[in-house]
C-alpha positions in Angstrom: 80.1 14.4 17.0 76.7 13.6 18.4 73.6 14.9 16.4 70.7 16.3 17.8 67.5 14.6 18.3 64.8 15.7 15.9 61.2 16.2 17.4 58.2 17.0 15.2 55.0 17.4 17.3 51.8 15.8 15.0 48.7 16.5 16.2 46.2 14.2 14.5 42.7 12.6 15.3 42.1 8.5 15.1 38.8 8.3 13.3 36.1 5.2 14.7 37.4 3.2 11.6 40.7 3.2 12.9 42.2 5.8 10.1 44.2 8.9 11.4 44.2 12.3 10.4 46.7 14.6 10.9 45.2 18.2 12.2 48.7 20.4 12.5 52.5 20.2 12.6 53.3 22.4 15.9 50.2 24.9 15.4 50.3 25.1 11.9 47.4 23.3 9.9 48.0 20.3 8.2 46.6 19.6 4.9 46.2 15.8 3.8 48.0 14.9 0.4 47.4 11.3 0.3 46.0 8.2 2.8 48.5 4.8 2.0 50.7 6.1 2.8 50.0 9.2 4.7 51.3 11.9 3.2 50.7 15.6 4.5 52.1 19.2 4.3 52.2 21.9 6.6 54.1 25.2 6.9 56.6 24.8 9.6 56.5 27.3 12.2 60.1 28.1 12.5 61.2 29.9 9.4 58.0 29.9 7.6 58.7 26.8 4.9 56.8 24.4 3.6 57.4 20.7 5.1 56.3 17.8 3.9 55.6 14.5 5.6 55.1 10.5 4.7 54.2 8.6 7.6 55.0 4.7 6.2 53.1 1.7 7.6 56.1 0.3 8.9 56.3 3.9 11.3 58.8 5.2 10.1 58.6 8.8 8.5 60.4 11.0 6.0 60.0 14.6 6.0 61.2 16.8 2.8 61.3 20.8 2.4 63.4 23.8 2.0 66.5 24.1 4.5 65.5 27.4 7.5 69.1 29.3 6.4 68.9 28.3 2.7 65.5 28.8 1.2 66.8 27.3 -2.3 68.0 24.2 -0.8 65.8 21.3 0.2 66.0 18.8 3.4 65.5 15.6 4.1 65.3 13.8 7.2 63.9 10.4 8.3 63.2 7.8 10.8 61.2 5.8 13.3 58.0 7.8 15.1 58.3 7.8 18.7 55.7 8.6 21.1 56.3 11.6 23.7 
């Protein structure tokens, strides 16, 4: 069975010292948790939950939060960032 590609569109701004901040996850607002690594939590637009991202140094990311069907049971998902 072949799994479907996950896409997670960042929005973020690379500061003059090189640092990046994350502005929104689709069109929600992101809110900055932590810097090393970066860490940052937005309300995903499709179903209304909480998500939570760690963007490792290495680029690869795992993102956490409640399942869209099952509000009581969290997700996890992970993997390399790709640019689109």
């Amino acid at each position: 069975m072949k799994t479907k590609s996950r896409t997670y569109k960042l929005q973020f701004v690379v500061g003059s010292n090189r640092s990046i901040i994350i502005t929104s996850y689709a069109n929600a607002p992101a809110a900055i948790l932590s810097n090393d690594p970066l860490t940052f939590t937005a309300t995903n637009p499709h179903g209304d939950r909480n998500t939570n991202f760690v963007w490792n140094t290495d680029n690869t990311m795992v993102i956490t939060g409640p399942m869209i069907s099952k509000p009581d049971v969290p997700f996890h998902d992970e993997g390399a960032c790709t640019k689109v």
